[in-house]
KEKE-467751 format. One line per 8 residues: number of its first residue (from 1); their letters; for each residue x, y, z of N, C-alpha, C. Coordinates in steps of 0.2 Angstrom, whole numbers. Example, Ala and Ser with C-alpha at 12.3 -4.5 7.8 and 13.67 -1.06 7.14 Angstrom:
BEGIN
1) AS) 66:-28:39:62:-22:39:66:-16:39 ~ 64:-11:35:68:-5:36:64:0:39
***
This chain:
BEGIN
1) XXXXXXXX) -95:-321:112:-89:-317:111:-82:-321:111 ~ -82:-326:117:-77:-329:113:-79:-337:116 ~ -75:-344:113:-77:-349:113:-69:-352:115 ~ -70:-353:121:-68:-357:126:-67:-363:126 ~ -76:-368:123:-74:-374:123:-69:-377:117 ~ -70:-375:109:-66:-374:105:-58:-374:107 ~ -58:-369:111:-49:-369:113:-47:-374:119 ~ -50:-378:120:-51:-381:127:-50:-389:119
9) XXXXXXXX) -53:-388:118:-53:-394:113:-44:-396:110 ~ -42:-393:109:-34:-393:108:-30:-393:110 ~ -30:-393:119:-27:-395:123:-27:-399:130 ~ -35:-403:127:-37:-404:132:-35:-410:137 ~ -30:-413:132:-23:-419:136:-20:-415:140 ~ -19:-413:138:-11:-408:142:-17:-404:147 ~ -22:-402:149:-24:-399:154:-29:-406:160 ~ -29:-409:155:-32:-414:160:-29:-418:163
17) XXXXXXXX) -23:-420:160:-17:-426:165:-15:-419:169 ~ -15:-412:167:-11:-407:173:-18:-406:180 ~ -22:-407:178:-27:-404:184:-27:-413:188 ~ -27:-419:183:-29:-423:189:-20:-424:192 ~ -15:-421:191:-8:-424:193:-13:-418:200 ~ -14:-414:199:-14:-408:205:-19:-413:210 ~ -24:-415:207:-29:-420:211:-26:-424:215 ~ -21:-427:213:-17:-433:217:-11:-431:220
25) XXXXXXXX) -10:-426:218:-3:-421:224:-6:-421:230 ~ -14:-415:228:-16:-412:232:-13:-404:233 ~ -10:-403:226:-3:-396:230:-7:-390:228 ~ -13:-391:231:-18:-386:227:-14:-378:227 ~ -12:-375:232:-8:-368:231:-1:-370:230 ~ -1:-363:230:7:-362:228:12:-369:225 ~ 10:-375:222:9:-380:220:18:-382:213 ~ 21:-385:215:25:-386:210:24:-381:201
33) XXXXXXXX) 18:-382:199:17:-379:194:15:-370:192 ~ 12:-367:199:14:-363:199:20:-359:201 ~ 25:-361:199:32:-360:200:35:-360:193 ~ 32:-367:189:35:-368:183:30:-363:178 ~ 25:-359:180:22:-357:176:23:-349:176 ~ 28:-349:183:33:-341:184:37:-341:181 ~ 41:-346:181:47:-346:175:44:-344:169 ~ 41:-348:166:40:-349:158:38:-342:157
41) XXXXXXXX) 33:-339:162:31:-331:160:37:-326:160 ~ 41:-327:165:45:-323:164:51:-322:157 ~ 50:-330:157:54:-331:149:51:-326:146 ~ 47:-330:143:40:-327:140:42:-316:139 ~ 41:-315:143:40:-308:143:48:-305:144 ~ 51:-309:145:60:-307:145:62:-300:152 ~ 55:-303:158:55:-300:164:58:-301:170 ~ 60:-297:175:65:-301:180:59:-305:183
49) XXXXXXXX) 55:-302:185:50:-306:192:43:-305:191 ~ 40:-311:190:31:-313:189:29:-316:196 ~ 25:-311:199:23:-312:206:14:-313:206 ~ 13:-321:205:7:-323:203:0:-320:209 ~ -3:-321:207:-10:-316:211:-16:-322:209 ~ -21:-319:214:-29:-322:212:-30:-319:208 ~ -30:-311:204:-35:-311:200:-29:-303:195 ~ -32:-302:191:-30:-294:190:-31:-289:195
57) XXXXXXXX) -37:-288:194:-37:-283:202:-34:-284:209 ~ -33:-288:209:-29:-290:216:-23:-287:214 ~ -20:-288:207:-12:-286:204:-12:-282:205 ~ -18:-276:201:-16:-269:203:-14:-266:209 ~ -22:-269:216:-20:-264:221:-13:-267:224 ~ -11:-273:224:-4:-276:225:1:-272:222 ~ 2:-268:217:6:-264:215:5:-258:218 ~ 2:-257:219:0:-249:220:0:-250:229
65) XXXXXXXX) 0:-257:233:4:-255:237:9:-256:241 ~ 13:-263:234:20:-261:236:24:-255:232 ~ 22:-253:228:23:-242:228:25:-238:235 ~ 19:-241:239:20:-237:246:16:-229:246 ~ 12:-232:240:7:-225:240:3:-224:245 ~ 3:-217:248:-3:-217:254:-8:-213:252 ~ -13:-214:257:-20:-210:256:-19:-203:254 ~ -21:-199:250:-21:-193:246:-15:-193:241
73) XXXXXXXX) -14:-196:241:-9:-197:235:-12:-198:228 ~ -13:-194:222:-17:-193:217:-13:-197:213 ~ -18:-201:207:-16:-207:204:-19:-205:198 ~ -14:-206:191:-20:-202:186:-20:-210:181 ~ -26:-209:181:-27:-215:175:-32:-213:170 ~ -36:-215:165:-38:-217:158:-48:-215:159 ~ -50:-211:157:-57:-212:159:-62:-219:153 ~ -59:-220:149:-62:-225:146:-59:-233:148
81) XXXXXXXX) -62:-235:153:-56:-241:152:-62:-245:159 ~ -61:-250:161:-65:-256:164:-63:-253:172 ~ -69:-252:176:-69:-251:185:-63:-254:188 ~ -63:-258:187:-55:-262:193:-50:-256:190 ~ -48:-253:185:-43:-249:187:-42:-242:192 ~ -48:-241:191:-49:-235:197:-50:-238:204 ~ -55:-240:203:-60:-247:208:-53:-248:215 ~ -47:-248:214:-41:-251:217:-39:-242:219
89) XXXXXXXX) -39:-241:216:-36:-232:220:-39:-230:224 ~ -48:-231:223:-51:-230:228:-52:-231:235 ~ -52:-240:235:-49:-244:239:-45:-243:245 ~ -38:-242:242:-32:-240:244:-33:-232:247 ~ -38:-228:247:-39:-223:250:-35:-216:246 ~ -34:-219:239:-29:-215:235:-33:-210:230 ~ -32:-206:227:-39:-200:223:-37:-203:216 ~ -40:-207:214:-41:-204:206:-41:-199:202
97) XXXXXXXX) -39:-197:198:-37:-192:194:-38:-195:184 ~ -44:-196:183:-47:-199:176:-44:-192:171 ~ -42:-195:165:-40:-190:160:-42:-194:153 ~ -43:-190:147:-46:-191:141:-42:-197:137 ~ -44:-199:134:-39:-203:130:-41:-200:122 ~ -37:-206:119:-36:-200:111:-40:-205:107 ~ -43:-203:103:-49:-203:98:-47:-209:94 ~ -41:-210:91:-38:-216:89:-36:-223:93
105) XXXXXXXX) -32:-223:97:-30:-229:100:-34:-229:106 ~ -39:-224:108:-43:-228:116:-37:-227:120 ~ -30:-226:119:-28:-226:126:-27:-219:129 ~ -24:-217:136:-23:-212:138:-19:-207:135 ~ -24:-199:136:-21:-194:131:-15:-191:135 ~ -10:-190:131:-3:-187:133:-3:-182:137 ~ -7:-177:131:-8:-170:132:-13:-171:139 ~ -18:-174:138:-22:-174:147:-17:-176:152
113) XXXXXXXX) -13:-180:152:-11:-183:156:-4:-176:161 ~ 0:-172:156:3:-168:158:-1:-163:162 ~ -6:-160:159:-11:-155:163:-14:-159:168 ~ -15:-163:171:-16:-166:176:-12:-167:183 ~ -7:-167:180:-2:-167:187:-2:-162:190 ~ -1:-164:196:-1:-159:203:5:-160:207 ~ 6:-156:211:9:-158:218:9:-165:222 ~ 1:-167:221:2:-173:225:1:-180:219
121) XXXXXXXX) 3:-180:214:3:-183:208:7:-190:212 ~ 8:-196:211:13:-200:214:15:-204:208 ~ 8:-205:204:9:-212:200:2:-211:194 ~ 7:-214:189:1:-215:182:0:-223:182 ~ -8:-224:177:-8:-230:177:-12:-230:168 ~ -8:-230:164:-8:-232:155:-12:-238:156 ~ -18:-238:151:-20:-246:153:-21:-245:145 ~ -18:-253:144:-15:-254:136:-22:-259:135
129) XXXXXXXX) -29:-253:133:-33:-255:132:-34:-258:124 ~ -39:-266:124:-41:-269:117:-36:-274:116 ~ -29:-272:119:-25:-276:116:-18:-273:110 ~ -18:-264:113:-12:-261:109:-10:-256:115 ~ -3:-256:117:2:-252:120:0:-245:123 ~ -2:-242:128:0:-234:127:4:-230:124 ~ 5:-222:125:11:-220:122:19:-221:127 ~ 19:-228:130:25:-229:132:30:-223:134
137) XXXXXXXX) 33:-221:127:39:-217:127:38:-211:129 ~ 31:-210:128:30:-202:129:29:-203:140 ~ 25:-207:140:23:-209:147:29:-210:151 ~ 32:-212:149:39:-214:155:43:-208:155 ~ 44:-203:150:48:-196:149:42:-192:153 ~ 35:-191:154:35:-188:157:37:-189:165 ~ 35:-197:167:35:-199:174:43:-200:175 ~ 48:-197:170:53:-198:173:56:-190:175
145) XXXXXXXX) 51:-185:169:49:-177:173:50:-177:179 ~ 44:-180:181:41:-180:188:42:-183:191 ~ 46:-187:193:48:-191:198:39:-196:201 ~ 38:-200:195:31:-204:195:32:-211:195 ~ 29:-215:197:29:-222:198:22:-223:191 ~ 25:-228:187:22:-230:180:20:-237:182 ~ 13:-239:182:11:-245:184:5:-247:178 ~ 9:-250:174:6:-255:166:-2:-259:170
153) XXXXXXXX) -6:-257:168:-13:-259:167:-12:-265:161 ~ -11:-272:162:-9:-274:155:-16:-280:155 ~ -20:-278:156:-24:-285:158:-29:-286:152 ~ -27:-284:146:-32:-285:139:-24:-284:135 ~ -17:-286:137:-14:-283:133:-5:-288:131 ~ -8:-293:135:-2:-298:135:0:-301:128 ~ 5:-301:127:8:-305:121:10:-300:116 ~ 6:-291:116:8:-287:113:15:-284:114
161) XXXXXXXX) 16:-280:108:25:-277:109:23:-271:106 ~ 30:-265:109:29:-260:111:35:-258:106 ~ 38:-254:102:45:-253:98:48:-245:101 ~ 51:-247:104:52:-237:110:55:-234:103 ~ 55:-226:105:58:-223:99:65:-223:99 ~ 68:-229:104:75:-232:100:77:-236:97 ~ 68:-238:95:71:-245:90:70:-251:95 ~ 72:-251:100:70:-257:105:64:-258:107
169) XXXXXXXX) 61:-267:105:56:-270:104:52:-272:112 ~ 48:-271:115:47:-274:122:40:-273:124 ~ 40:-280:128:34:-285:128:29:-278:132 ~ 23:-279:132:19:-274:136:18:-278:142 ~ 18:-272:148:20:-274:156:26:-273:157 ~ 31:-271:154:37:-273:155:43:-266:154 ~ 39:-263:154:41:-254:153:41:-249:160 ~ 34:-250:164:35:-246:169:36:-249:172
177) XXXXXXXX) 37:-246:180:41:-249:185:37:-256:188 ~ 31:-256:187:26:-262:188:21:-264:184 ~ 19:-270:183:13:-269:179:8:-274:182 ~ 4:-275:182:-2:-281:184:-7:-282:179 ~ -6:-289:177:-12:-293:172:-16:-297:175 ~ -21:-301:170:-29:-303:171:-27:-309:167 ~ -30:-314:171:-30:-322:168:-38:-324:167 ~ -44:-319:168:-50:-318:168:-51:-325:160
185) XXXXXXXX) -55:-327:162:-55:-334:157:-56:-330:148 ~ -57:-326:147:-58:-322:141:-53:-319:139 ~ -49:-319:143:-42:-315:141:-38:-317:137 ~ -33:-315:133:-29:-318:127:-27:-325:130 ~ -24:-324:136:-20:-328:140:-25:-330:146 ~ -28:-335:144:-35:-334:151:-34:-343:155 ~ -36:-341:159:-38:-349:165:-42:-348:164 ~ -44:-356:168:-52:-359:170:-57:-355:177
193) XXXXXXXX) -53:-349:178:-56:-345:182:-52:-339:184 ~ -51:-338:192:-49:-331:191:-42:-331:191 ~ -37:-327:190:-31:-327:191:-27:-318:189 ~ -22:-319:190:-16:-312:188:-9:-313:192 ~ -9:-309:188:3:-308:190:3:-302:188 ~ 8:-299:194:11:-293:193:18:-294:191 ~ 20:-289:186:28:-291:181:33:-284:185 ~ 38:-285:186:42:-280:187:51:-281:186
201) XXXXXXXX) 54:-279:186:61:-280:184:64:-275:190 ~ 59:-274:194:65:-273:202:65:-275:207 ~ 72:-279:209:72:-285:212:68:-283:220 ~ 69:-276:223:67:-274:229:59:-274:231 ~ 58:-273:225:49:-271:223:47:-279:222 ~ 50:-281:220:48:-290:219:47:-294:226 ~ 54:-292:230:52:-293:235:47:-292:239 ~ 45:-286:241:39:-282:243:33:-284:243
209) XXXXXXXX) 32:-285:235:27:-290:234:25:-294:234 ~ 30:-298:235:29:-308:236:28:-307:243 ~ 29:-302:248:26:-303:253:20:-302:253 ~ 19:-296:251:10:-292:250:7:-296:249 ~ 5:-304:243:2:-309:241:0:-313:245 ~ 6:-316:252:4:-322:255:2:-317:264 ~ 0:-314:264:-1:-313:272:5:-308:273 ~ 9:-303:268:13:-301:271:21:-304:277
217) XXXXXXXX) 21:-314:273:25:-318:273:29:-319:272 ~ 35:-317:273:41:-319:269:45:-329:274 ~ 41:-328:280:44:-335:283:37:-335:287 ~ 33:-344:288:27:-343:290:26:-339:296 ~ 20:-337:298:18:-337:305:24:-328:305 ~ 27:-326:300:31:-319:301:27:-314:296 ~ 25:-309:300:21:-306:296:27:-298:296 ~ 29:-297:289:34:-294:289:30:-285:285
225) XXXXXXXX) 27:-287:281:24:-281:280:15:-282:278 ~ 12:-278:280:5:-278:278:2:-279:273 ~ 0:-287:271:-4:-291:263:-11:-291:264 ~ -10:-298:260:-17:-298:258:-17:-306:256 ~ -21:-308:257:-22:-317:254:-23:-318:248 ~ -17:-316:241:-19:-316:235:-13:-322:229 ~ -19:-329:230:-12:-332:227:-15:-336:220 ~ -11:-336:216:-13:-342:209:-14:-349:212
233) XXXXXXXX) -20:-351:212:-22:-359:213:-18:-361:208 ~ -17:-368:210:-11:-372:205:-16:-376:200 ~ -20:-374:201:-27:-377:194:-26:-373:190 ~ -27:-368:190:-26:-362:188:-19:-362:183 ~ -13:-362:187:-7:-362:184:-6:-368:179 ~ -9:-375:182:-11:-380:175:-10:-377:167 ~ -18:-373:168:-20:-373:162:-18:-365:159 ~ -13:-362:164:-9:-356:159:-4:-359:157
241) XXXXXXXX) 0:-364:159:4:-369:157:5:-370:150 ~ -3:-374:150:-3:-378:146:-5:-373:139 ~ -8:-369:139:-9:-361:135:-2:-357:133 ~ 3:-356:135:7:-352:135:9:-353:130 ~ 13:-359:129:17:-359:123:13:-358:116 ~ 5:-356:117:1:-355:111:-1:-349:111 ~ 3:-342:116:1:-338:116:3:-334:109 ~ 3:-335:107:9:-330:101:6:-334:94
249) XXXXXXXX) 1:-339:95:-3:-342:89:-9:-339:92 ~ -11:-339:98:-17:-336:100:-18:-328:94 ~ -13:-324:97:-15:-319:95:-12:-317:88 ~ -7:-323:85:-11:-322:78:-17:-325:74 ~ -19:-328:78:-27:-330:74:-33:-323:76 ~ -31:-321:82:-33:-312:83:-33:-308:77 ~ -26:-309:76:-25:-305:68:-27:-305:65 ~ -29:-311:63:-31:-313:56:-39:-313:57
257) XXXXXXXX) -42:-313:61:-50:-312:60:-51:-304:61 ~ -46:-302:62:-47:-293:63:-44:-290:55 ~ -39:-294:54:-37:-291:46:-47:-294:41 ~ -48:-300:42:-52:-300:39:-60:-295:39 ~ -59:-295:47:-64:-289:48:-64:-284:43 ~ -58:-280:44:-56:-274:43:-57:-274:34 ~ -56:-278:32:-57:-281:24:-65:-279:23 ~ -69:-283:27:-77:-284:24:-81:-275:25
265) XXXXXXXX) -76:-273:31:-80:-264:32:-77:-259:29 ~ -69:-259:25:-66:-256:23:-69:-250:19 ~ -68:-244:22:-69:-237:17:-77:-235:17 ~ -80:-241:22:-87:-240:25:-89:-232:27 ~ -93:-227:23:-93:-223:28:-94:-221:37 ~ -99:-225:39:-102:-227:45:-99:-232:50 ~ -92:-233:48:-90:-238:50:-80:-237:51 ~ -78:-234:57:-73:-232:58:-66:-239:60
273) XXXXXXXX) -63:-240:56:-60:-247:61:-54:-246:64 ~ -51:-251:70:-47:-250:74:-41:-248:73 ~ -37:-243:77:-32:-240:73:-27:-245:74 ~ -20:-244:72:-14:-248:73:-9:-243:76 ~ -3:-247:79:0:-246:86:8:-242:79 ~ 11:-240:85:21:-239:81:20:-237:75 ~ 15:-232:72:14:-230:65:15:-235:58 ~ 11:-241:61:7:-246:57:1:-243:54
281) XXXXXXXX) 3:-245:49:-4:-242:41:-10:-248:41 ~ -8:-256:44:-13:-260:42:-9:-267:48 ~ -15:-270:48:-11:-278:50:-8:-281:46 ~ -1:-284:48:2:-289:44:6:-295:48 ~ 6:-300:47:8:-306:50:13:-306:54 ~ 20:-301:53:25:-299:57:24:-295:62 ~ 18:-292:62:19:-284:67:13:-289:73 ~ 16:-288:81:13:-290:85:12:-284:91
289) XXXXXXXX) 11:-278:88:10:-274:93:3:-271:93 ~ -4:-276:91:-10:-276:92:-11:-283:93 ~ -13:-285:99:-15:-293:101:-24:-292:99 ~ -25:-288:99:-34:-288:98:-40:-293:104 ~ -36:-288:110:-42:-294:116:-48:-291:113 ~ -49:-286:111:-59:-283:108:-54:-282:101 ~ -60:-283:96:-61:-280:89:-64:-276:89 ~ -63:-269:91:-69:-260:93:-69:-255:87
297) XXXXXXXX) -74:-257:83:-76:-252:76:-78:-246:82 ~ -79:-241:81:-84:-234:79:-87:-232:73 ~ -94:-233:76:-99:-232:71:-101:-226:72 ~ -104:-224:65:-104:-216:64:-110:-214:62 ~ -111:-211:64:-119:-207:60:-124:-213:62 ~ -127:-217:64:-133:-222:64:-132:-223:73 ~ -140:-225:73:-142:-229:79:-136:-234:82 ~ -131:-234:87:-127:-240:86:-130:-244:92
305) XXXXXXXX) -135:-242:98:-139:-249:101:-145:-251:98 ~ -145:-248:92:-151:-250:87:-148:-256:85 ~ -142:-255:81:-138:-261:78:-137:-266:83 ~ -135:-265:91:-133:-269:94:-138:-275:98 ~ -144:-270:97:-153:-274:96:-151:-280:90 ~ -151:-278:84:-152:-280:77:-146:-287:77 ~ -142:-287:79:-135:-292:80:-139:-296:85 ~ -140:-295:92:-143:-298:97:-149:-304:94
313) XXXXXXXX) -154:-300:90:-159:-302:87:-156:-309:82 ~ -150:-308:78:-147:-314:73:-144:-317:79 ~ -144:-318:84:-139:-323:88:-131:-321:88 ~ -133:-315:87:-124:-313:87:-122:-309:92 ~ -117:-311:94:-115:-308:102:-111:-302:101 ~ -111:-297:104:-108:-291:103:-107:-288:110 ~ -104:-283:112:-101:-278:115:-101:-272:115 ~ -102:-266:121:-100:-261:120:-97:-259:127
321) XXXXXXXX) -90:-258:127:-85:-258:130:-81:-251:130 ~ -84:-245:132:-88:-247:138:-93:-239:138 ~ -101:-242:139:-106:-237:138:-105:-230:143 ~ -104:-232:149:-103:-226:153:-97:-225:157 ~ -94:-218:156:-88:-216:157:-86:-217:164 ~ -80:-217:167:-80:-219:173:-81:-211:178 ~ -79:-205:175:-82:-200:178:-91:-199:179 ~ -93:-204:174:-101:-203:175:-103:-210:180
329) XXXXXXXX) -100:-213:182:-101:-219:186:-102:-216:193 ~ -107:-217:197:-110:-214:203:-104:-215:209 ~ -100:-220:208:-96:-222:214:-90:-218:213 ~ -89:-215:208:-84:-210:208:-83:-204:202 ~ -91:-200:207:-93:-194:204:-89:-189:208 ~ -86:-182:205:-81:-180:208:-84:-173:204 ~ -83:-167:210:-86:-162:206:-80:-157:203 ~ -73:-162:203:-66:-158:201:-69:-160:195
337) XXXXXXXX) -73:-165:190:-73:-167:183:-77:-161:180 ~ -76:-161:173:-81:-157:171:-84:-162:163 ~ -89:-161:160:-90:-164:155:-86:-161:149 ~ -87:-158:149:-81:-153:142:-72:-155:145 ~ -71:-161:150:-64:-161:150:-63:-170:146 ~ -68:-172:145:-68:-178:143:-74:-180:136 ~ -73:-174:131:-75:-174:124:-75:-183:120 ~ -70:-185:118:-66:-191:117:-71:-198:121
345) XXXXXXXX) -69:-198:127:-73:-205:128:-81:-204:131 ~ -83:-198:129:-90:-197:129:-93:-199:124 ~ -88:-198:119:-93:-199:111:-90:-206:111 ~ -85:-210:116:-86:-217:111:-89:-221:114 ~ -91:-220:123:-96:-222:127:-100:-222:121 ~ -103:-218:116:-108:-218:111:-109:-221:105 ~ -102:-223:103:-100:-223:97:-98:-233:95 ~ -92:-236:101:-90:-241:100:-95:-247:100
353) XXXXXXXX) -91:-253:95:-95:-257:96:-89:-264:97 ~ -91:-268:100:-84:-273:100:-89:-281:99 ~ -85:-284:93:-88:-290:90:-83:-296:92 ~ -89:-302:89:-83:-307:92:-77:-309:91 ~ -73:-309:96:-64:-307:92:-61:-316:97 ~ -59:-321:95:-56:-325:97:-53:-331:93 ~ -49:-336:96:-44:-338:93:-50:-345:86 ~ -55:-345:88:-62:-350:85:-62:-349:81
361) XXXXXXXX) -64:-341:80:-66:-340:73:-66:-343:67 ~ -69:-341:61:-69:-345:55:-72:-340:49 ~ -70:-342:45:-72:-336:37:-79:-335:36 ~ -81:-339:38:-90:-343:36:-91:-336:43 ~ -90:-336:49:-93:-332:53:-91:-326:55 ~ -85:-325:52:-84:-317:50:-88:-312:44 ~ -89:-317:38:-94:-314:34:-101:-313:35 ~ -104:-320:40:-111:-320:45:-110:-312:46
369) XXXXXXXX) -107:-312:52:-106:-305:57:-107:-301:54 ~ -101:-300:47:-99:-293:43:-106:-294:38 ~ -108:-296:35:-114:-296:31:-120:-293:35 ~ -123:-296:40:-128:-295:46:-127:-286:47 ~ -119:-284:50:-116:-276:52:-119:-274:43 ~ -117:-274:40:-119:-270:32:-125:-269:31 ~ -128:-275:29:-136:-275:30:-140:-271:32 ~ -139:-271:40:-143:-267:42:-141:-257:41
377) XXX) -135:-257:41:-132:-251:41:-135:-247:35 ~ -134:-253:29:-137:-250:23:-143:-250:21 ~ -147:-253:23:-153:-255:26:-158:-255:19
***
């Protein structure tokens, strides 16, 4: 699904003089280069404050509890989308509250998302699934309804932009009050192991944070507010260093194997392709409001584990992201859910299929892929 050693081949001077300088420092944490690698991102995102983390999921619950959310506090997020986003709510002793997302863009439904709120409602969490945006505009006008805390799920969705109905362009994570991302080695933006940052623009909540990450430390041996041990190893920040400045060619080589995708299955009956973000009609080389961390067809009418067999059989790696719903996940069965309130990511738990999407790719193995998908389809 994606090829790592390939990307690792183009940089691999500049990662390897950075890991052996860390060797001979020794400054294995919080380390010179994880400072330089705050900056560049904040540049980067045009953010006030990148507050680096071990992982994604560490980001989230680190947002969610420099918020100051408490236990029963309802949290409404995305029923189609990866466990660490709930996963972290639960944790923190806070209720989940899963809503439908819309049949086009996978992310969270608007309309669900209003009939969901309650009295004890404190915070939404939009996760700018595949690598396109939520409804941003409509998501902050409600939480500004409500007096809600908006905390960007952005960990499949780095380097993408967002065009608000003012016409102002803005990086995703950079909209709600908080966001936390995934440097998960697969990621648009990925290290040689785990990582995350949390993004915000309030200087208060920045502060908050940066304690929450080292032990709740703002001066050693002072333990100011209640953390957690969650920090970016500077090997780690090495090799996002050395990555960043290729993030904005990463994710046009995304485009460009996903416009060709979209070419080989076009007008497919049984072959539904992925939508586009800000009432885009198609990919084109200036619009970067779909970074494409998955390339997610819905397949129609056929077998889609039959196919997913059939790909497996040619050596080809595929994906179904994600086969079972989080309301049907055992660790957070809830008998407020009902089946008839999640239509949408029932049938695409049935329906989606996500193929190899990464910066390697090449014409020779998109036609592979695409010819192998037809084939069988048409059998």
């Amino acid at each position: 699904m994606v090829d790592l050693n390939g990307q690792y081949e183009a940089i691999k001077t500049e990662v390897n003089q950075g890991i052996q300088e860390v060797l001979e420092t020794t400054a294995f944490i919080n380390g010179p280069k994880v400072h330089e690698f705050q900056k560049a991102l904040e540049n980067y995102l045009d953010v006030k404050h990148v507050i680096p983390c071990a992982n994604g999921t560490d980001a989230l619950q680190i947002a969610m509890m420099g918020l100051g959310l408490k236990p029963g506090d309802e949290v409404i997020t995305a029923d189609f989308t990866f466990a660490a986003t709930v996963e972290v709510i639960a944790l923190l002793g806070l209720t989940p509250v899963l809503v439908d997302v819309d049949e086009d863009t996978f992310n969270i439904n608007v309309n669900g998302l209003i009939k969901a709120i309650t009295p004890k409602t404190k915070a939404i969490v939009p996760v700018h699934l595949f690598g396109m945006c939520a409804n941003m505009d409509a998501i902050m006008d409600i939480a500004n309804n409500h007096n809600l805390f908006v905390i960007e799920d952005n960990a499949q969705a780095i380097g993408a932009s967002y065009t608000t109905k003012s016409g102002q362009k803005k990086m995703a994570g950079t909209m709600g009050h908080v966001a936390a991302t995934s440097f998960f080695p697969s990621k648009n933006l990925g290290a040689y192991g785990d990582g995350g940052a949390i993004f915000t623009n309030d200087d208060d909540l920045a502060h908050t944070l940066r304690g929450i990450v080292n032990h709740g430390m703002y001066q050693r041996y002072h333990h100011d507010v209640v953390g957690v041990n969650s920090r970016l190893d500077t090997i780690q920040a090495v090799v996002l260093n050395a990555k960043l400045p290729y993030l904005d060619g990463y994710n046009a080589k995304r485009r460009a194997s996903a416009k060709a995708y979209n070419k080989a299955f076009a007008h497919h009956p049984n072959i539904e392709l992925p939508a586009m973000a800000n009432g885009c009609q198609s990919i084109c080389d200036q619009c970067d409001c779909h970074v494409f961390h998955q390339y997610t067809l819905k397949i129609k009418g056929i077998d889609r584990d039959a196919l997913v067999d059939h790909l497996q059989s040619q050596n080809i790696p595929c994906g179904v992201y994600y086969p079972i719903p989080l309301h049907r996940q055992k660790a957070y069965l809830d008998e407020r859910y009902l089946e008839s309130d999640f239509p949408v990511t029932n049938r695409l738990s049935d329906e989606v299929l996500s193929l190899p999407m990464h910066t390697e790719l090449d014409q020779e193995q998109i036609e592979f892929i695409s010819k192998t998908i037809l084939d069988f389809i048409d059998g």
